[in-house]
Phi, psi and omega in degrees: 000133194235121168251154200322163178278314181311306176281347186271337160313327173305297162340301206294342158332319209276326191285292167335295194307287168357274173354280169323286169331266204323314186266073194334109174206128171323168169281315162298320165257031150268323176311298174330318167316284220286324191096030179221178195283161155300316183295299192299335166304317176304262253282324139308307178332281226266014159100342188286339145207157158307145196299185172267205179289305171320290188323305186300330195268347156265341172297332185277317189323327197263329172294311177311304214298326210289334199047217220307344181282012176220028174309318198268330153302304191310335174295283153300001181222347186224004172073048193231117175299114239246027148232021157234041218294292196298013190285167175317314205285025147213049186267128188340000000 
């Protein structure tokens, strides 16, 4: 199950944040994680642009690592069957 591109632009604010919680983590040493600036991490949170293709792939990269505590994004935001985190169906 895949969602749409149009509800996960909606989304990805939500996702982002989501993320960041679970892995108590700042906006800055989540940009760090990810390879990417603090401001562009803000600039998801708040909605003003979106990850690239790279960004997304690293962001699901950082949900497999979580294993289950990040199963239910992986479900929502990449169709990735959440008893299956580490399976084909979510590999880059």
């Amino acid at each position: 199950m895949e969602m749409s591109l149009i509800h996960m632009k909606k989304s990805i604010p939500i996702l982002i944040l989501t993320l960041r919680k679970r892995l108590g983590l700042s906006q800055e040493k989540l940009a760090v994680q990810l390879g990417v600036s603090f401001q562009t991490v803000n600039r998801w949170e708040r909605g003003r642009t979106q990850p690239s293709h790279l960004a997304l792939q690293a962001i699901k990269q950082k949900l497999i690592e979580m294993d289950q505590e990040g199963a239910d994004l992986l479900f929502l935001y990449f169709g990735c069957d959440p008893n299956k985190i580490k399976g084909e169906n979510c590999k880059n």
